[in-house]
C-alpha positions in Angstrom: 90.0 130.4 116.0 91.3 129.0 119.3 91.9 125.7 120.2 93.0 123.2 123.1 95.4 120.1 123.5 93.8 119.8 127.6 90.7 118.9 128.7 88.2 121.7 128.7 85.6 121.3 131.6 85.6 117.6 131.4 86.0 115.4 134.6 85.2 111.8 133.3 85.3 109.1 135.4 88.4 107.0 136.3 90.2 104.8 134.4 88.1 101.9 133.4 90.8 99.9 130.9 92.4 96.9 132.7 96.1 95.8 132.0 95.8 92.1 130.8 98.9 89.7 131.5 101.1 88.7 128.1 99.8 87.1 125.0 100.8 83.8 124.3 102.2 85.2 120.8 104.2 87.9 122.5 105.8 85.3 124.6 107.4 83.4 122.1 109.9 85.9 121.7 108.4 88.3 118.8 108.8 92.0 119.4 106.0 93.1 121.8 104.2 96.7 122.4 100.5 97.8 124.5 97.6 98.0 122.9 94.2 98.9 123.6 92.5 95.7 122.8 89.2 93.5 123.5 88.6 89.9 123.3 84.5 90.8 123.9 82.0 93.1 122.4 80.3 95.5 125.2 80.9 98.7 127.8 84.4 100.5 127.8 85.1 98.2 130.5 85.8 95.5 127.9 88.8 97.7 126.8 92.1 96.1 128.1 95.9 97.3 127.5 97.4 94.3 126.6 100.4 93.4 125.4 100.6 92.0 121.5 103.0 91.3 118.8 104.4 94.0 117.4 103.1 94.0 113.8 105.3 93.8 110.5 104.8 95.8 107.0 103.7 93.7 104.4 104.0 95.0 100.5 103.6 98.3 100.3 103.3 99.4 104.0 105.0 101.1 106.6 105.5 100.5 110.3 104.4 103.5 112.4 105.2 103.9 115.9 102.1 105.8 117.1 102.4 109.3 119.6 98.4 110.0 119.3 95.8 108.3 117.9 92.0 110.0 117.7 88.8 108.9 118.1 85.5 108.6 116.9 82.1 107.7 117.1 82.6 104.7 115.2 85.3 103.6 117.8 82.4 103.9 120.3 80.2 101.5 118.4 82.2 99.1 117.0 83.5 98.3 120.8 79.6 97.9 121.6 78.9 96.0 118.7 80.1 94.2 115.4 79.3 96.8 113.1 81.3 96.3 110.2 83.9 94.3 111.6 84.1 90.8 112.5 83.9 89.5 116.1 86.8 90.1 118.6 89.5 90.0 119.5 90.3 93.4 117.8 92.9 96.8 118.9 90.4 99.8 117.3 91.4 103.2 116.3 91.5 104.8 112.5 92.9 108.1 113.3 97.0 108.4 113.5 100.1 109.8 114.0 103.4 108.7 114.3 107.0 108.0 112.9 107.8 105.9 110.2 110.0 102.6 111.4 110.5 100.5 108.7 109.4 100.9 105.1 107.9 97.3 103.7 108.8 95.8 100.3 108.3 98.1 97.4 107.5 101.6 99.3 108.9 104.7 97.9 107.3 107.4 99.5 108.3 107.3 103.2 112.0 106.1 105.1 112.5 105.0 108.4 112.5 108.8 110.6 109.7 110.3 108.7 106.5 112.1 110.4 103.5 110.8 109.0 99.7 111.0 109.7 96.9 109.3 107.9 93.6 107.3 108.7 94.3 103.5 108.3 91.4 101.8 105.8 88.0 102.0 107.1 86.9 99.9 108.3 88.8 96.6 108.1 92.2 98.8 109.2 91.9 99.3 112.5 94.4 99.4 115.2 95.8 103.1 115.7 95.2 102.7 119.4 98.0 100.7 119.9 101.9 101.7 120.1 102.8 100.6 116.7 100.6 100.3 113.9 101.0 98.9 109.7 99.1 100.7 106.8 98.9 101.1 103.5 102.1 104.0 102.4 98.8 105.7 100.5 97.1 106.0 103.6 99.7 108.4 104.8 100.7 112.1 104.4 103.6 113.6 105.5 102.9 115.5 109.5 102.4 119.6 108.7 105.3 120.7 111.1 103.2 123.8 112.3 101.0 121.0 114.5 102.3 118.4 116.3 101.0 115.1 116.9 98.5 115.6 118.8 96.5 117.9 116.5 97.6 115.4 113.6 95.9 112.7 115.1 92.6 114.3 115.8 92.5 115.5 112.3 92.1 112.3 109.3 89.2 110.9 110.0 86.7 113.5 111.0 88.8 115.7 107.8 88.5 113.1 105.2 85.1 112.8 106.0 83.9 116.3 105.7 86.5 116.9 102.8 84.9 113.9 101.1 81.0 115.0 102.0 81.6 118.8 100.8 84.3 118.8 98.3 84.4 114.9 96.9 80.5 114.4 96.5 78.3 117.8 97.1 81.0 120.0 94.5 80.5 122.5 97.5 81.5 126.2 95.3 82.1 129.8 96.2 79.1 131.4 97.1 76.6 128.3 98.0 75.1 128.0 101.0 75.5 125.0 103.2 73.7 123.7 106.4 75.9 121.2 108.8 74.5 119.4 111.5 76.1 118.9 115.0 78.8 121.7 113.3 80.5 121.5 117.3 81.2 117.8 116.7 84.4 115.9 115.1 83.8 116.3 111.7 81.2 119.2 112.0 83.4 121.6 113.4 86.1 121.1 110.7 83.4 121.0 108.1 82.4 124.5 108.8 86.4 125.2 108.3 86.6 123.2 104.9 83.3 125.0 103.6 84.1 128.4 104.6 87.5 127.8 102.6 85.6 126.7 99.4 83.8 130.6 99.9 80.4 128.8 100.7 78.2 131.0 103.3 78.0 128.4 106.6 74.8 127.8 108.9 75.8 125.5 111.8 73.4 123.7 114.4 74.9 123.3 117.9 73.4 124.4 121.8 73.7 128.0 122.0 76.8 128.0 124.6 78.7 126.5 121.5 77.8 129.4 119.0 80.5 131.7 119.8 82.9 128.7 119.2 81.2 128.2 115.7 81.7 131.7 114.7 85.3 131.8 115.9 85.5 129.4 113.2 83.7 131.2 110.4 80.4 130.2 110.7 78.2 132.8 109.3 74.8 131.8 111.0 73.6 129.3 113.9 71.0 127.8 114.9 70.4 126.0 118.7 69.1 122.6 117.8 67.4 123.0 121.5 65.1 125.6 121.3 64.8 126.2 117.0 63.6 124.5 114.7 66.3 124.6 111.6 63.4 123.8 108.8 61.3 126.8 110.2 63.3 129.0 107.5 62.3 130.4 104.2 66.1 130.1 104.2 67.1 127.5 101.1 70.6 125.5 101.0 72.8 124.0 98.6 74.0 121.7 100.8 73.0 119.6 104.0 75.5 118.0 105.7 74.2 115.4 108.7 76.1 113.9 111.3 72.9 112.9 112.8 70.7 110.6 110.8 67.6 109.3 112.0 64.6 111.5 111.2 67.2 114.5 110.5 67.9 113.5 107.2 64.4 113.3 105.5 63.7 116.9 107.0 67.0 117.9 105.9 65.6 117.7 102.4 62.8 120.4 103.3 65.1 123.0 103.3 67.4 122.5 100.4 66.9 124.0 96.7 65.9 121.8 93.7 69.0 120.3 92.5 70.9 120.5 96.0 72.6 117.6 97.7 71.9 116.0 101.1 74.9 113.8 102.2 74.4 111.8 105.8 77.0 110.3 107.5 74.6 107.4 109.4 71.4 105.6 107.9 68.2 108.0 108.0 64.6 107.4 107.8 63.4 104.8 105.2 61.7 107.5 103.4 64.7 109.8 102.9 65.0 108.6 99.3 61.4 109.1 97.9 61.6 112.5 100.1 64.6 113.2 98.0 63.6 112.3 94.4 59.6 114.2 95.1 61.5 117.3 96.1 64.3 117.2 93.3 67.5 116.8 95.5 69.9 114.5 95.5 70.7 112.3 99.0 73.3 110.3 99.8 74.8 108.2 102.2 78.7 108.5 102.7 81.1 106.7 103.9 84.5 107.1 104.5 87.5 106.2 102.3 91.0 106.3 103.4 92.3 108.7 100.4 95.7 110.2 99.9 95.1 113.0 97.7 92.3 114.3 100.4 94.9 113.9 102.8 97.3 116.2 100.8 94.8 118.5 100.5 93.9 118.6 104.3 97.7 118.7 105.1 97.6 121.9 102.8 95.0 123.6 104.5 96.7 123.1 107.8 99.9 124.5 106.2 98.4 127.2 105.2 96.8 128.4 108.6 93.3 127.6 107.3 92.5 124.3 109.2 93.2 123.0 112.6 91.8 120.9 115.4 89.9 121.6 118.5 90.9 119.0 120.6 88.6 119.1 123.9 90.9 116.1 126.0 93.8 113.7 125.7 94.1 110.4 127.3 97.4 107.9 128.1 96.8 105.0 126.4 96.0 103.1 129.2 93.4 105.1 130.0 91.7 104.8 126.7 88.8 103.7 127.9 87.9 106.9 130.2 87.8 108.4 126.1 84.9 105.9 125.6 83.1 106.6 128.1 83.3 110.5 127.9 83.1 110.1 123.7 79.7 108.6 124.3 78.3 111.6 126.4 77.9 113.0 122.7 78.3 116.5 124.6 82.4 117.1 123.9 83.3 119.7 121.5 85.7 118.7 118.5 87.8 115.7 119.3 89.2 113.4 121.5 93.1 112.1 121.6 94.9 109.2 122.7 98.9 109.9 123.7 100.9 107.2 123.3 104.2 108.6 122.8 105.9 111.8 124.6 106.1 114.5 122.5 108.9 116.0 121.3 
């Protein structure tokens, strides 16, 4: 499989982020650092790099000082709109990785020095995309040294959620076969990674120019979601996996086997259920969990050669916002990275 730290064919637009003057808070002579921050809901414009208080670990977390931070969809909507967080002001970003600072009250795990990457609680955790960051020490994983931060970062998210969607709820097994939507995108393309090292036979939908990509990653079969129609198959899964929701998710159910498992990662059609239950399937709705063991067993997989990151463009962080904009395309392959830190 082959894989990218540069921008591949991408020319986004210039920087949109602003640099907003000093916070009040930062002024009063508390340790200060940038962050990515908005005080409104709306375009990437709304993005500012600000300067903030540095943060403190409370029981049971660490301070990380972040080198990259990823992104994801759910960065892109949660600028736009509430979602599920309350109102701004708020510094986004789930995905990190970075070097342990100081160790709060009661943690065990990690020391001051330590390479660490985790995602932060979803969704009330936010704030990777900023140069220091506090979690939860069981959010965190100790950094695989065969990748560097860069590929860290892109990984937790996108990885926890396909770990959780094949592994955590479907009981994906050698020798099922498995459908994943959008199986270019963040979590798609490592899905078709995870599943393949389960032994399941993998059917990915992406635009034909993507296909080769999808098979350098073991992807037994493709489909282009342009020009085919994936429930015009005799073909019967074990497992759908959709990124896509809407619609996609009721006609997901068509081509799964009695007893199989539909897991969507966004709301689908109001009829998805009663679809679900006539046809003897099983469809769910996942969200995320921040999750150490799936962490451990994602830093494994890395370890081992068997997982990695395509990461289609990195941003400074003060030009985070040209990330928005190009994230919301929906046409980048794999993931998108925030640099915050030089690396090493």
């Amino acid at each position: 499989m082959t894989s990218t730290d540069t921008s591949e064919n991408l020319n986004p637009p210039e920087s949109v982020a602003g640099t907003n003057s000093r916070s009040s808070a930062a002024r009063d002579g508390a340790p200060a650092m940038h962050a990515l921050h908005q005080t409104a809901l709306g375009g990437p414009e709304v993005l500012q790099l600000t300067e903030l208080p540095r943060p403190e670990p409370g029981l049971g977390e660490i301070l990380v000082a972040v080198h990259a931070a990823g992104f994801n969809p759910t960065d892109f909507m949660h600028r736009a709109q509430s979602g599920f967080l309350p109102p701004p002001p708020r510094t986004l970003g789930w995905d990190v990785s970075g070097t342990v600072v100081e160790a709060g009250h009661g943690v065990t795990l990690f020391k001051p020095g330590d390479e660490v990457f985790g995602m932060l609680p979803y969704p009330y955790g936010a704030g990777s995309h900023a140069e220091y960051v506090t979690g939860p020490t069981r959010a965190f994983v100790a950094k695989p040294a065969r990748i560097d931060h860069v590929q860290a970062a892109a990984l937790p998210l996108a990885a926890l959620t396909a770990w959780q969607a094949l592994v955590d709820t479907a009981g994906l097994r050698t020798g099922q076969r498995v459908l994943i939507h959008a199986a270019a995108g963040g979590v798609g393309h490592l899905a078709v990674q995870i599943a393949k090292q389960r032994g399941a036979h993998v059917t990915g939908t992406a635009s034909a120019p993507k296909h080769d990509f999808l098979r350098e990653l073991g992807a037994d079969a493709c489909i282009d979601h342009r020009s085919e129609d994936f429930t015009d198959t005799d073909k019967r899964y074990d497992v759908v996996l959709d990124a896509l929701g809407g619609e996609n998710a009721p006609r997901s159910v068509s081509v799964l086997r009695p007893g199989g498992v539909l897991v969507t990662l966004l709301p689908g059609a109001e009829e998805t259920q009663a679809v679900a239950e006539k046809a003897q399937v099983r469809a769910v709705h996942l969200a995320v969990e921040h999750d150490q063991a799936g962490m451990r067993a994602i830093a494994d997989l890395v370890d081992r050669g068997k997982l990695r990151a395509h990461v289609s463009g990195t941003f400074p962080l003060a030009e985070g916002a040209r990330a928005h904009v190009l994230g919301e395309t929906g046409r980048t392959t794999g993931k998108l990275v925030i640099t915050v830190r030089e690396m090493a």
